[in-house]
Backbone as JSON, one array per atom type, in Angstrom:
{
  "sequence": "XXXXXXXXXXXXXXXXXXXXXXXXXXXXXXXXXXXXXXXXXXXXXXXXXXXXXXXXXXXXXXXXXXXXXXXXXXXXXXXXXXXXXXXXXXXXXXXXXXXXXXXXXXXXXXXXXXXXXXXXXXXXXXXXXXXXXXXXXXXXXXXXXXXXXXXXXXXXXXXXXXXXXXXXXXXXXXXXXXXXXXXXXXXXXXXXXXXXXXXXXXXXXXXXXXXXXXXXXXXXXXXXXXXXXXXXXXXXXXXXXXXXXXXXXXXXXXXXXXXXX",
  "N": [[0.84, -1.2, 0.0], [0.38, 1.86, -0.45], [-0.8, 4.93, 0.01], [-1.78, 4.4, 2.52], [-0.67, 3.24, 5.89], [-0.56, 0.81, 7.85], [-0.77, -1.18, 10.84], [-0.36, -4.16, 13.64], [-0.67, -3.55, 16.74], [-0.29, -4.85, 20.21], [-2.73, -5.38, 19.91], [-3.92, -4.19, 18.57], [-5.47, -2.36, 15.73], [-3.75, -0.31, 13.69], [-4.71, 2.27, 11.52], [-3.53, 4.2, 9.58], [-3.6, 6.9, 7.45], [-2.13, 8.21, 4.82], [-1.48, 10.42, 3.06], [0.49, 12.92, 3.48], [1.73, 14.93, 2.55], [-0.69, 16.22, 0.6], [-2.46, 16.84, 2.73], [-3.78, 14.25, 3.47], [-5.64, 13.84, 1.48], [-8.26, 11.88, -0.07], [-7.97, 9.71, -2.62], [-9.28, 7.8, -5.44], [-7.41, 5.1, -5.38], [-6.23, 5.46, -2.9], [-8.69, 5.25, -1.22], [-9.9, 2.42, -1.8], [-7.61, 1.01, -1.03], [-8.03, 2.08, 1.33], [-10.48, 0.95, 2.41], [-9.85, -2.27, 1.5], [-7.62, -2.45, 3.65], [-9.54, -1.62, 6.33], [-11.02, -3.84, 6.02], [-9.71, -5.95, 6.08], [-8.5, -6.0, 8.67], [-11.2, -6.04, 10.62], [-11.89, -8.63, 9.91], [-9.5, -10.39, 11.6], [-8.1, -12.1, 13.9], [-6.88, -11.72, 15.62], [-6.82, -8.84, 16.01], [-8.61, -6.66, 18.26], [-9.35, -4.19, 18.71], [-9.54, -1.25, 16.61], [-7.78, 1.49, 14.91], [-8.05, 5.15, 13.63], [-5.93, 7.35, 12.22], [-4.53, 10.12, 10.99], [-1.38, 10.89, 8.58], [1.04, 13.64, 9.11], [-0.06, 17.02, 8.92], [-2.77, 17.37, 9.39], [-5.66, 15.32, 9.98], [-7.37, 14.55, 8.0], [-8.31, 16.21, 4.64], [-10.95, 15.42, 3.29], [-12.04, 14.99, 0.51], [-9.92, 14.26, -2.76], [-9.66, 17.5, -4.74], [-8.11, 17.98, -6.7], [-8.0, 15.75, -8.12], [-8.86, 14.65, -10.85], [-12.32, 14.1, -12.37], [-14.63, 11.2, -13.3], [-16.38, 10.59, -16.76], [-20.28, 10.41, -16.7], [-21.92, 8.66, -19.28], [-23.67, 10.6, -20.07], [-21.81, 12.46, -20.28], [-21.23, 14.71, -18.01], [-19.38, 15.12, -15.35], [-18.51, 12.77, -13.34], [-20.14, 12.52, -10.1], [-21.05, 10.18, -8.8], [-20.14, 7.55, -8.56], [-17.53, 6.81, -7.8], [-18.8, 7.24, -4.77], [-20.37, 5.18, -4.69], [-18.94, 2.81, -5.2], [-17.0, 2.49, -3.97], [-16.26, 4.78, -1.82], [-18.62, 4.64, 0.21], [-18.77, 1.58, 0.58], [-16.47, 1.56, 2.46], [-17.4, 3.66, 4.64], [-19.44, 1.75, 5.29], [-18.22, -0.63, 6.1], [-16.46, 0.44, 7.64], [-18.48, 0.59, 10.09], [-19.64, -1.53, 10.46], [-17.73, -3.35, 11.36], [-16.69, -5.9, 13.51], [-15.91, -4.64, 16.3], [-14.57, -2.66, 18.41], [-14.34, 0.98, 17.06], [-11.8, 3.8, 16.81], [-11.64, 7.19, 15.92], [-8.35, 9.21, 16.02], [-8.58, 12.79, 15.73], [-6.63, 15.32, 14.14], [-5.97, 18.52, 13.35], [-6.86, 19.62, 10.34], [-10.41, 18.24, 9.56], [-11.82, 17.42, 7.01], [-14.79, 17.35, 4.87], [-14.95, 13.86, 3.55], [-13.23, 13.46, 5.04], [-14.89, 14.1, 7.72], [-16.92, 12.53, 7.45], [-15.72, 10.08, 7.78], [-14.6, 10.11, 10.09], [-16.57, 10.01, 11.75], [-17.61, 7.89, 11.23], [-16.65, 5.91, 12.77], [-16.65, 4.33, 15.85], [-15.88, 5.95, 18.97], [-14.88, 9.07, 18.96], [-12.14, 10.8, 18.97], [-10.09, 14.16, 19.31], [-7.85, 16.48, 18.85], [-6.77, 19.78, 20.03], [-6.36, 21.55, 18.01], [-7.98, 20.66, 16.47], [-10.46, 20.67, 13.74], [-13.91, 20.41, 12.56], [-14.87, 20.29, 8.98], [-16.89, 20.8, 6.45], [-16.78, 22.09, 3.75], [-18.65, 21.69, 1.05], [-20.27, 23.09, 0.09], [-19.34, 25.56, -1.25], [-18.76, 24.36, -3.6], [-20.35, 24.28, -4.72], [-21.83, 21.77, -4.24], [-23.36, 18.62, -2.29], [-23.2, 17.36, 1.46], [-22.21, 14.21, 1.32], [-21.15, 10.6, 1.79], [-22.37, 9.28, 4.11], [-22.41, 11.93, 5.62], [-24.85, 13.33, 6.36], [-26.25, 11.93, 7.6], [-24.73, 10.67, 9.98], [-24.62, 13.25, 10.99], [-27.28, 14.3, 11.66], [-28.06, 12.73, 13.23], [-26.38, 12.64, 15.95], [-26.6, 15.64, 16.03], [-28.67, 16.81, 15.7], [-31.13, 18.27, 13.18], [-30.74, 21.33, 12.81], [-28.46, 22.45, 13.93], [-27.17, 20.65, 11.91], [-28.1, 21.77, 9.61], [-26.86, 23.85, 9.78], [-24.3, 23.54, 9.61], [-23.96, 21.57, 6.92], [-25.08, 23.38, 5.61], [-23.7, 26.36, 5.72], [-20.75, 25.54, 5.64], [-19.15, 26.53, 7.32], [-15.63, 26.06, 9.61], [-16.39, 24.57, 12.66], [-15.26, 24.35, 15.31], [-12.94, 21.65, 17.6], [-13.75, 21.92, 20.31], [-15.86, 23.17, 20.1], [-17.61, 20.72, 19.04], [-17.27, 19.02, 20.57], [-19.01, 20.12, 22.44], [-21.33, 20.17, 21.41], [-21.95, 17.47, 21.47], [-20.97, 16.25, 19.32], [-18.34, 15.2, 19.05], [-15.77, 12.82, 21.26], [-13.78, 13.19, 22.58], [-11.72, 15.75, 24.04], [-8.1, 16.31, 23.34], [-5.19, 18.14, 24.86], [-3.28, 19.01, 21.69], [-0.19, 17.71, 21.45], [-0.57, 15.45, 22.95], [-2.44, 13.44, 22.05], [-1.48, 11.68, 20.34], [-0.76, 9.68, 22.19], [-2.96, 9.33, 23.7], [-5.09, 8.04, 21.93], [-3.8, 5.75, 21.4], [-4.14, 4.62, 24.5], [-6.58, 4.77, 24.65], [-7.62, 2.98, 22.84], [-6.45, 0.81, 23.29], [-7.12, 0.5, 25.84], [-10.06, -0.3, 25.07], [-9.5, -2.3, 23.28], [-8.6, -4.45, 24.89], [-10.83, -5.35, 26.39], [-14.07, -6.75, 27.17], [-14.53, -8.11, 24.17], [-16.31, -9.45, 22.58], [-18.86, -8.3, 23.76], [-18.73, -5.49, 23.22], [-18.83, -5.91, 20.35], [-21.08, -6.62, 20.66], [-23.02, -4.06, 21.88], [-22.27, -2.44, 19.88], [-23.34, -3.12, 17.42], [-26.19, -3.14, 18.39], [-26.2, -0.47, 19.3], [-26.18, 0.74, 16.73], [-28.03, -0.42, 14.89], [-30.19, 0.58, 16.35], [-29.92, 3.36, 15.58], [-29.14, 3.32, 13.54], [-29.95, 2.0, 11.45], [-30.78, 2.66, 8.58], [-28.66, 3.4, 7.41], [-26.74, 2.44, 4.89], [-29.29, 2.66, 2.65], [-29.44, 5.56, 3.14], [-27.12, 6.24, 2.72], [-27.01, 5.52, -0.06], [-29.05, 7.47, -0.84], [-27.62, 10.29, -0.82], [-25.34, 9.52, -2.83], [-27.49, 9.52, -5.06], [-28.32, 11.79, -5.13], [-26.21, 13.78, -5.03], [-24.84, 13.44, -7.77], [-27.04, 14.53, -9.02], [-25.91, 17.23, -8.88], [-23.66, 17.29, -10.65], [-23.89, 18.1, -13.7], [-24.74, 20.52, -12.87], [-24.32, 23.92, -13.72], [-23.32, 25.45, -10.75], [-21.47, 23.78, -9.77], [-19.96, 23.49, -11.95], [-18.53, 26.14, -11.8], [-18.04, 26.6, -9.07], [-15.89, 24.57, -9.07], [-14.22, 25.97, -10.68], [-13.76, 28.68, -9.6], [-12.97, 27.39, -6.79], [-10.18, 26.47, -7.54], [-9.23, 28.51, -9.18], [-9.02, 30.64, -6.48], [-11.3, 32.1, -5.88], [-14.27, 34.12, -5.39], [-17.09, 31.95, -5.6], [-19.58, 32.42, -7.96], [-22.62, 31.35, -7.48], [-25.75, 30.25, -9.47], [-27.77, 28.85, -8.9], [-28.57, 27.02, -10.84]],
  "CA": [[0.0, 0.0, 0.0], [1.17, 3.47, -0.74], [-1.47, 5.84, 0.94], [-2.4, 3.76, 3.87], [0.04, 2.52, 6.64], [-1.0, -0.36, 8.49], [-0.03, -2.32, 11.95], [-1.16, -4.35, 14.58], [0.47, -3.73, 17.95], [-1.26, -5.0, 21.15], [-4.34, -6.03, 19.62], [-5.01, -2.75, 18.19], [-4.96, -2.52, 14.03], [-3.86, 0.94, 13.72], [-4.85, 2.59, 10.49], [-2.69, 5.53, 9.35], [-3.88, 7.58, 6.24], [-0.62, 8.65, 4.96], [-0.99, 11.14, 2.16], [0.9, 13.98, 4.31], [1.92, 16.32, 1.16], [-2.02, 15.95, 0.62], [-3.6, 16.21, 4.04], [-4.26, 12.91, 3.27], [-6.69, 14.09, 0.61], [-8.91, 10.93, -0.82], [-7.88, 9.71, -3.81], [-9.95, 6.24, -5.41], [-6.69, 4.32, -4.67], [-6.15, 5.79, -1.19], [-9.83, 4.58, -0.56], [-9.71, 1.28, -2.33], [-6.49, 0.55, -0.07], [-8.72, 1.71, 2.9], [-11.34, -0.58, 2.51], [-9.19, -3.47, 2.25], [-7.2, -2.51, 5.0], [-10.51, -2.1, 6.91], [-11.9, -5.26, 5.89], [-8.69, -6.9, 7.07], [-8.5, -5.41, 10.39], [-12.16, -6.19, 10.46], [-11.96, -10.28, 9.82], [-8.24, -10.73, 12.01], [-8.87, -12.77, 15.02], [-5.41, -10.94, 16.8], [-7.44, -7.25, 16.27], [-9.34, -6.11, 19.08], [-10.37, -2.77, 18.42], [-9.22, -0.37, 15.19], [-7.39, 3.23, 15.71], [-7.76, 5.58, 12.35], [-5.21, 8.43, 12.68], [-4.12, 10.78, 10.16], [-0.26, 11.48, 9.02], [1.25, 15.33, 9.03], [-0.72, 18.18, 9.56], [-4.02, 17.15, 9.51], [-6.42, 14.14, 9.64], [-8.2, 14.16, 6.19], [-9.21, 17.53, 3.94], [-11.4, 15.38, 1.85], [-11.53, 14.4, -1.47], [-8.49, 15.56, -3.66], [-10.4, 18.19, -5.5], [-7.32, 18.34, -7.8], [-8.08, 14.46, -8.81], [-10.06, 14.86, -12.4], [-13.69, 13.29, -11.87], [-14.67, 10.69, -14.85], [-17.25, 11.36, -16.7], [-21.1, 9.88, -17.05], [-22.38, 8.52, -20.64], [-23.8, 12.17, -20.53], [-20.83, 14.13, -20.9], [-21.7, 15.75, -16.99], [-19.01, 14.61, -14.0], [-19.36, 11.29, -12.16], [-19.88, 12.64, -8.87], [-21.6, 9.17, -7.79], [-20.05, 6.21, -9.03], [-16.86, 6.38, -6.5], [-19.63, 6.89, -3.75], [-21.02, 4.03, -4.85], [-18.08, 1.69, -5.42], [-15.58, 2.77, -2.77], [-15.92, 5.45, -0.23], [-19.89, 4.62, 1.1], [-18.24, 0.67, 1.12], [-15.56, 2.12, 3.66], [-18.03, 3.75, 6.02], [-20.32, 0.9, 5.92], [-17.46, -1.41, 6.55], [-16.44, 0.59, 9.9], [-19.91, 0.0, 11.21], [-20.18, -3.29, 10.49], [-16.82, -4.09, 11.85], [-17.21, -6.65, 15.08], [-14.62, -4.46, 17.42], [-14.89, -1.04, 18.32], [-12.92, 2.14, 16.12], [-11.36, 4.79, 17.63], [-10.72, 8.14, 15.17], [-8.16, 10.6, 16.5], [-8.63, 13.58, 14.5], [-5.93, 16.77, 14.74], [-5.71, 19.51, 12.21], [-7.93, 19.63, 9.38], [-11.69, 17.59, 8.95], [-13.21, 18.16, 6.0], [-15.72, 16.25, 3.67], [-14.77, 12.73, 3.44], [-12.65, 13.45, 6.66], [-15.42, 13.95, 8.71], [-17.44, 10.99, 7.13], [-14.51, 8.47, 8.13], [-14.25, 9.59, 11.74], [-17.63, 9.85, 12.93], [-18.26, 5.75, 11.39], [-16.45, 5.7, 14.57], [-17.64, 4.69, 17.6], [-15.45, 6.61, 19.5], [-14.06, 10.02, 18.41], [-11.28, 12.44, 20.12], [-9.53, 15.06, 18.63], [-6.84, 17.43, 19.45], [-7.69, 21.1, 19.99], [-6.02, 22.31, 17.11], [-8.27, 20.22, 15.06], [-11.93, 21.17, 12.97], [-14.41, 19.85, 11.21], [-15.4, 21.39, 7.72], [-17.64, 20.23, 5.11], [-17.65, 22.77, 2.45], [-19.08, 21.13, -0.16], [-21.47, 23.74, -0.49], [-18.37, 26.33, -1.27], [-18.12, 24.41, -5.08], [-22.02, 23.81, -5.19], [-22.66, 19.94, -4.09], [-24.04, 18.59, -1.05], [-22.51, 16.55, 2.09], [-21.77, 12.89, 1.03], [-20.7, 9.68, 2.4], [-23.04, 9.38, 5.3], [-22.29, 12.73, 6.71], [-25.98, 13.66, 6.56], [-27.32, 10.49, 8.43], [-24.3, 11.33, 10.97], [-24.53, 14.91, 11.76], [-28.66, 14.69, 12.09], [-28.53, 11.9, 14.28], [-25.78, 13.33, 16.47], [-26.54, 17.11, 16.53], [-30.09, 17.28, 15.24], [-31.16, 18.94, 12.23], [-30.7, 22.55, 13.0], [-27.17, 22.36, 13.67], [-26.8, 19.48, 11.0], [-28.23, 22.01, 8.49], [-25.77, 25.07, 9.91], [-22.6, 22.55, 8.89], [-24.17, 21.18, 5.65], [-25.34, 24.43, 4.45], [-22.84, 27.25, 5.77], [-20.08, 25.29, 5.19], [-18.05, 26.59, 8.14], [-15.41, 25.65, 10.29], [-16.54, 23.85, 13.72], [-13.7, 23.96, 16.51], [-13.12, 20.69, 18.37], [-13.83, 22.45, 21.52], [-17.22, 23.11, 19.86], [-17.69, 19.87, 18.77], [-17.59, 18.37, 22.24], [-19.84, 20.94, 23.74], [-22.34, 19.82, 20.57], [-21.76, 15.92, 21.1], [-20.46, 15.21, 17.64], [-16.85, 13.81, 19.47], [-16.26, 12.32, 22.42], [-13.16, 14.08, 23.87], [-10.11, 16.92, 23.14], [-6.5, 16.67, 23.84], [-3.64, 18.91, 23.74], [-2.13, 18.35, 20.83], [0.72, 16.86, 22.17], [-0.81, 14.47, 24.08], [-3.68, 13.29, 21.31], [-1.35, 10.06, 20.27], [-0.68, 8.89, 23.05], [-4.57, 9.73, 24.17], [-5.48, 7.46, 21.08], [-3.6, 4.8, 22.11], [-4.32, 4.55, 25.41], [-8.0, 4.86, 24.37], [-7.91, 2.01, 21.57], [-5.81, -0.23, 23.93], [-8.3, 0.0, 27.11], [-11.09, -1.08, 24.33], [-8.72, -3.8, 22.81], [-8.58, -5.42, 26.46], [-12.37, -5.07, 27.5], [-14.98, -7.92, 26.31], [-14.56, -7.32, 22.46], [-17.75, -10.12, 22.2], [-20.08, -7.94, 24.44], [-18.17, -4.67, 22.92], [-19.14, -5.5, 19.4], [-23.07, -6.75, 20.6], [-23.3, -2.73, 22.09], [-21.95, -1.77, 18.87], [-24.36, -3.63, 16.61], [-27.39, -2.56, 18.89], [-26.71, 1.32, 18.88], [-26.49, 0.61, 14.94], [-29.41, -0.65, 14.64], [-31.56, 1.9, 16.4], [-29.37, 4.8, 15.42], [-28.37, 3.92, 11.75], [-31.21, 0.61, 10.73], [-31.3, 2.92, 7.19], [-27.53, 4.1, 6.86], [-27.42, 2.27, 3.41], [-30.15, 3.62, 1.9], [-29.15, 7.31, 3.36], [-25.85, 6.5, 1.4], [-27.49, 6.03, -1.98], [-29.83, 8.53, -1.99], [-26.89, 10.96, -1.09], [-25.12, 9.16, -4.02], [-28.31, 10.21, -6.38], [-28.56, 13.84, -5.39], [-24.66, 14.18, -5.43], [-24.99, 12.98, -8.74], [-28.19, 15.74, -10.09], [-24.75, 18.73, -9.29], [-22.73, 17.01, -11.35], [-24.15, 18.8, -14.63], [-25.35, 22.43, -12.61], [-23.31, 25.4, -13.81], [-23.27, 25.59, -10.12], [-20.83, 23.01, -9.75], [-18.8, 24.4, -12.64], [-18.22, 27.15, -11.11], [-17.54, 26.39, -7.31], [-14.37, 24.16, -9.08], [-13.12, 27.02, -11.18], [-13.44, 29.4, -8.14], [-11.75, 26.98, -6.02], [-8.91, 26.58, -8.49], [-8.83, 30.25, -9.22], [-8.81, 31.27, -5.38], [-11.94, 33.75, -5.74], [-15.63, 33.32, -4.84], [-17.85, 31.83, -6.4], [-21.12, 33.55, -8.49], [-23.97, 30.66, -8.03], [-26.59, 30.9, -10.13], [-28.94, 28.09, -8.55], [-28.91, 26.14, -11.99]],
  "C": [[0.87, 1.24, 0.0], [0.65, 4.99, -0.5], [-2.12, 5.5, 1.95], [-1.2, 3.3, 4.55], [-0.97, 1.75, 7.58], [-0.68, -1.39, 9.55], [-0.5, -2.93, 12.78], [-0.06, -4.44, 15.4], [-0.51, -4.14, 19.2], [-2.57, -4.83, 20.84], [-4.93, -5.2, 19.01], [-4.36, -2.62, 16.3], [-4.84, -0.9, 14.44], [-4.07, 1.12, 12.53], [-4.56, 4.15, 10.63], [-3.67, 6.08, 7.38], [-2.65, 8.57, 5.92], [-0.9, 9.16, 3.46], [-0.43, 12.66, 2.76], [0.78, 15.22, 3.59], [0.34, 16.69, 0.41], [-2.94, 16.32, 1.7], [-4.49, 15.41, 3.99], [-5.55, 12.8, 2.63], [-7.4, 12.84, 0.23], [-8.77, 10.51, -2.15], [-8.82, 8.55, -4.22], [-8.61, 5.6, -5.06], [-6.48, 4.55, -3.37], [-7.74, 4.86, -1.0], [-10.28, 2.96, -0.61], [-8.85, 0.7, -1.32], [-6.97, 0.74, 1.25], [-9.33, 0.87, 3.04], [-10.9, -1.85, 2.23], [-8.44, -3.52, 3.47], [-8.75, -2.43, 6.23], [-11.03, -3.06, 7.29], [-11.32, -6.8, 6.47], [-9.11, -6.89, 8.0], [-9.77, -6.08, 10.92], [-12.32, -7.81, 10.81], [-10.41, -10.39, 10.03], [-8.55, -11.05, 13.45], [-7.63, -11.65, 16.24], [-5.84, -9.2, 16.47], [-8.58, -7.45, 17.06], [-10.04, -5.01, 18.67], [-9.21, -2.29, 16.71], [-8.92, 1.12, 15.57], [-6.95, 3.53, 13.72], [-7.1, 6.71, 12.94], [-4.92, 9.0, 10.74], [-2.56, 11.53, 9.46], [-0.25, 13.08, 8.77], [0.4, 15.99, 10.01], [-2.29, 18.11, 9.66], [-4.43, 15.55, 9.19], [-6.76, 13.68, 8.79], [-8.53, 15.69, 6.0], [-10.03, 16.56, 3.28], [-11.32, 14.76, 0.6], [-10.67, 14.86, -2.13], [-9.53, 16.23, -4.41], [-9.21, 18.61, -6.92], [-7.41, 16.92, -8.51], [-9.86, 14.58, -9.84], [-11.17, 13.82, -12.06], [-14.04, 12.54, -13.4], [-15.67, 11.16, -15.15], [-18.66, 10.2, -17.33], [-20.96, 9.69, -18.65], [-22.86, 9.82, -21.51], [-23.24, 13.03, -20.88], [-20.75, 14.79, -19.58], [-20.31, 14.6, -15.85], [-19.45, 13.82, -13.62], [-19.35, 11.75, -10.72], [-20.61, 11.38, -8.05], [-20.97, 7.61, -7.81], [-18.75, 5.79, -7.64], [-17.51, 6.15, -5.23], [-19.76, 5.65, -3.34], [-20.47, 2.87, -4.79], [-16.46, 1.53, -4.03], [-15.77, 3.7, -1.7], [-17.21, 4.97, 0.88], [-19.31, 3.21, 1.4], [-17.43, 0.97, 2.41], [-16.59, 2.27, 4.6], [-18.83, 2.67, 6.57], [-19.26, -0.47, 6.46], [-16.53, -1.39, 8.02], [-17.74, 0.4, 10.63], [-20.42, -1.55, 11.09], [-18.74, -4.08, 10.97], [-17.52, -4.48, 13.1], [-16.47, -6.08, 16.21], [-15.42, -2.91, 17.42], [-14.06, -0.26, 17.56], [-13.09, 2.99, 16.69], [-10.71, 5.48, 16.29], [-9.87, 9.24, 16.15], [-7.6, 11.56, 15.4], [-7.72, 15.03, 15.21], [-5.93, 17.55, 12.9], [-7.13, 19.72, 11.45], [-8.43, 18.61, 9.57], [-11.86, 17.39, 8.02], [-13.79, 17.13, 5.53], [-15.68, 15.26, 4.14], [-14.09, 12.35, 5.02], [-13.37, 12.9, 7.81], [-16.54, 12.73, 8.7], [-16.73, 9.77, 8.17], [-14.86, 8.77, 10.07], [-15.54, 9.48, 12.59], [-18.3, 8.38, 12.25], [-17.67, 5.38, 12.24], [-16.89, 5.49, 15.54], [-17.13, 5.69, 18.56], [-15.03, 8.19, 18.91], [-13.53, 10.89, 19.13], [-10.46, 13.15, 19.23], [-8.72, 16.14, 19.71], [-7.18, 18.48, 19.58], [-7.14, 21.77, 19.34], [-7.24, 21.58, 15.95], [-9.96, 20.6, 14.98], [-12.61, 20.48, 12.25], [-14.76, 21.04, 10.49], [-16.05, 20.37, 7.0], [-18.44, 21.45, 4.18], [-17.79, 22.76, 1.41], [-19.78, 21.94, -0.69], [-20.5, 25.15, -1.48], [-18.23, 25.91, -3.3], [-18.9, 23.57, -5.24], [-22.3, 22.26, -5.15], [-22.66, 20.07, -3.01], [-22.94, 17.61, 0.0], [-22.64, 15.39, 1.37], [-21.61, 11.69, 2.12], [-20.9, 9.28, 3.88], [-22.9, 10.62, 6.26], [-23.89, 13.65, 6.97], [-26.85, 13.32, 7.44], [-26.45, 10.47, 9.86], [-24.57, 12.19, 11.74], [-26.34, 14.92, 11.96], [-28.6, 13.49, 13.09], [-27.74, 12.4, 15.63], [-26.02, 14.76, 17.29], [-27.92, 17.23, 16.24], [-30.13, 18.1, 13.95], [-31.01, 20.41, 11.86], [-29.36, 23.0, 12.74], [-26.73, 21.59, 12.54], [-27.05, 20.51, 9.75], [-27.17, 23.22, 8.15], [-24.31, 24.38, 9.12], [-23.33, 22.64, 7.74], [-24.32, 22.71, 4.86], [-24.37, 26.06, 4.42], [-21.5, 27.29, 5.26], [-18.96, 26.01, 6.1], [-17.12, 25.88, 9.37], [-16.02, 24.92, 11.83], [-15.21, 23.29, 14.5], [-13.97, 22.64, 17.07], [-13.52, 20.73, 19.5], [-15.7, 22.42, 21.53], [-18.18, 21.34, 19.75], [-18.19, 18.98, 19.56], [-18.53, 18.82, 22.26], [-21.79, 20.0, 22.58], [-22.88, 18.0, 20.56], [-21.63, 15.35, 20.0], [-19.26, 14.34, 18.2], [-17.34, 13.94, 20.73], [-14.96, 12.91, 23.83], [-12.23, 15.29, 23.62], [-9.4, 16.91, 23.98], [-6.3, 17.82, 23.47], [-3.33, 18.18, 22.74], [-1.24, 17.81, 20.89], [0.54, 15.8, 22.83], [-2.03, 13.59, 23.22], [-2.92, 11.77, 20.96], [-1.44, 9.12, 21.16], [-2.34, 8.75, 24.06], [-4.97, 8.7, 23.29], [-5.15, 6.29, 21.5], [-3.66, 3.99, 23.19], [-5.94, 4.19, 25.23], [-7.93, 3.12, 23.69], [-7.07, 0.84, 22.25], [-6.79, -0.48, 25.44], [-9.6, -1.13, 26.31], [-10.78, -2.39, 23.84], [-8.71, -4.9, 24.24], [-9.55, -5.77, 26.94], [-12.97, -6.45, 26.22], [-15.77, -7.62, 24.99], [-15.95, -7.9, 22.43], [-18.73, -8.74, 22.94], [-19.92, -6.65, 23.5], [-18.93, -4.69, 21.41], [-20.96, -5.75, 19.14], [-23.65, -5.41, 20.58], [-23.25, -2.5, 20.62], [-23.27, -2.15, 17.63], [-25.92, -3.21, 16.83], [-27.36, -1.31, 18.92], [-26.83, 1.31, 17.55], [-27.39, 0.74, 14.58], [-30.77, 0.22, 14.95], [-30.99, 3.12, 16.09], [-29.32, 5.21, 13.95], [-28.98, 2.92, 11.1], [-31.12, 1.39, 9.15], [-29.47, 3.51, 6.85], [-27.29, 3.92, 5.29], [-28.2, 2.83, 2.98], [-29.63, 5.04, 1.97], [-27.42, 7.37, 2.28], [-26.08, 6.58, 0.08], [-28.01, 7.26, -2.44], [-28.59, 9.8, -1.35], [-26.12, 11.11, -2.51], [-26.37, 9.97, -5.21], [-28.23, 11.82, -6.23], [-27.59, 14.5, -5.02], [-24.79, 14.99, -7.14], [-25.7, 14.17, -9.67], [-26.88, 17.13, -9.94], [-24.01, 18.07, -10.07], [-22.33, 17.77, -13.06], [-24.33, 20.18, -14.38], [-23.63, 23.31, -13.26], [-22.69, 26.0, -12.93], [-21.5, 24.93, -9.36], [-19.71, 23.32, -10.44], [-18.1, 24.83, -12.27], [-17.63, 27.55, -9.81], [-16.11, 25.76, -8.19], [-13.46, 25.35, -9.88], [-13.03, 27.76, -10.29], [-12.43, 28.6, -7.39], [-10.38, 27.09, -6.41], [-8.36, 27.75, -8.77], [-8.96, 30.94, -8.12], [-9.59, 32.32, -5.68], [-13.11, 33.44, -5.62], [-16.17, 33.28, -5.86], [-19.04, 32.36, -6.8], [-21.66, 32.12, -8.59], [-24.63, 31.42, -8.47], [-27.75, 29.9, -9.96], [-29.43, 27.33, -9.57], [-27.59, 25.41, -12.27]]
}
C-alpha cells in the first residue's frame, strides 16, 4: 500500500492515512487501499479494536479536488459512481466491523474526513483540530453518510448550519455539541489514542461488538439507503453550472457567483 500505513500492535490494528503532502486528501486508490485494510482489520482474530489516525498536519481535507472526476455517458461529472463503489463501502465497513474504532482527529476535517471519523464509535480530537464540510463552497451537497451522521448526532438545525454554511466547527465546539467524544492537547492526542484504543482492545470485544451492533441498529437501521440517496442527489450537481463554477473558483482562489442552476 502506498497511501495507507498499516499495523497491529497489542491487539489494536492501527490505520494511518498517509498522504501527508495531501492532508491525506482521498484519492480512489487511497480509498480502495482503505477498505481493504478495513476489511482486514475487520476479519483478524489478533485485532481487538481499530485506531484511524491521520499522518502530518491534519487528519483528512477530503476528497483531492485536484483528482479529475470521470465522466457519465452524458458528458456531466461522475460525482456518484466512486460513492457508490468505494468510499460509502468504507463507512459501511467501519460499522459493520465486530470491534470497536477509535478516530483521532488533529488539524484539518473536511468532507470525506469527517465521514470516516464519525463511522467511529469513538471520536477524540486534538484542539487544534476542525471539522469542515464545504461542499457547499463548489455547489454539491454533504456525502458519504455525513448527513445520516450529523442529524442523528446534533439534530437537524445544527446538522443544516454545517451542511449548508459550510463553516469551520472547533473541536472544543464539537464536544460541547456531542459530535466527538473528547479533546486533547495536541501533544498528548497520540498517546490519548492509544491509550484509548488499547483499554477497548482489552475489555470484552464479544459484548463490545453486541453494544456496537445494537446502537447501529436503532441509530443507523437505514444508513445504506441514506448512502445512496446521497449518491443520487450528489450525482443531479454534477451537470449544474453551479458546480462548474464552485471548481473554477476553487482553483482560481476567488468566490464563487452561483446561479442556482
Amino acid at each position: 500500500m502506498s497511501d495507507i500505513r498499516y499495523a497491529v500492535t497489542d491487539s489494536v490494528g492501527h490505520i494511518e492515512l498517509h498522504r501527508p503532502e495531501a492532508l491525506n486528501a482521498w484519492t480512489p486508490a487511497m480509498g480502495r487501499e482503505l477498505l481493504d485494510v478495513v476489511r482486514a482489520a475487520s476479519a483478524d482474530q489478533a485485532v481487538r479494536a481499530i485506531l484511524v489516525t491521520g499522518a502530518g498536519r491534519a487528519f483528512c481535507a477530503g476528497a483531492d479536488v485536484k483528482d479529475a472526476r470521470e465522466l457519465t455517458p452524458d458528458g456531466v461529472p461522475d460525482l456518484s459512481t466512486r460513492l457508490r463503489e468505494i468510499y460509502n463501502p468504507v463507512i459501511l465497513a467501519l460499522r459493520a466491523a465486530p470491534k470497536p474504532c477509535v478516530a483521532a482527529v488533529h488539524g484539518a476535517c473536511a468532507g470525506l474526513g469527517v465521514s470516516l471519523a464519525l463511522a467511529c464509535d469513538v471520536v477524540i480530537a486534538a484542539d487544534d483540530a476542525y471539522l469542515l464540510l464545504a461542499f457547499v463552497r463548489i455547489g454539491v451537497m454533504p456525502d458519504a453518510g455525513a448527513t445520516a451522521f450529523l442529524a442523528e448526532r446534533v439534530g437537524l438545525a445544527r446538522a443544516a448550519q454545517l451542511c449548508m454554511l459550510g463553516e469551520k466547527l472547533p473541536a472544543s465546539t464539537a464536544l460541547d455539541w456531542g459530535l466527538i467524544n473528547a479533546v486533547h492537547p495536541a501533544a498528548e492526542l497520540p498517546a490519548a489514542a492509544r491509550a484509548l484504543a488499547g483499554r477497548l482492545a482489552a475489555g470484552p470485544t464479544v459484548a463490545l461488538a453486541g453494544a456496537k451492533r445494537a446502537l447501529h441498529a436503532v441509530a443507523q437501521r437505514h444508513l445504506a439507503e441514506q448512502l445512496e440517496l446521497e449518491a443520487t442527489l450528489q450525482q443531479e450537481n454534477g451537470g449544474t453550472h453551479d458546480y462548474a463554477e464552485g471548481r473554477a473558483a476553487f482553483a482560481e482562489k476567488r468566490a464563487a457567483r452561483f446561479l442556482g442552476r
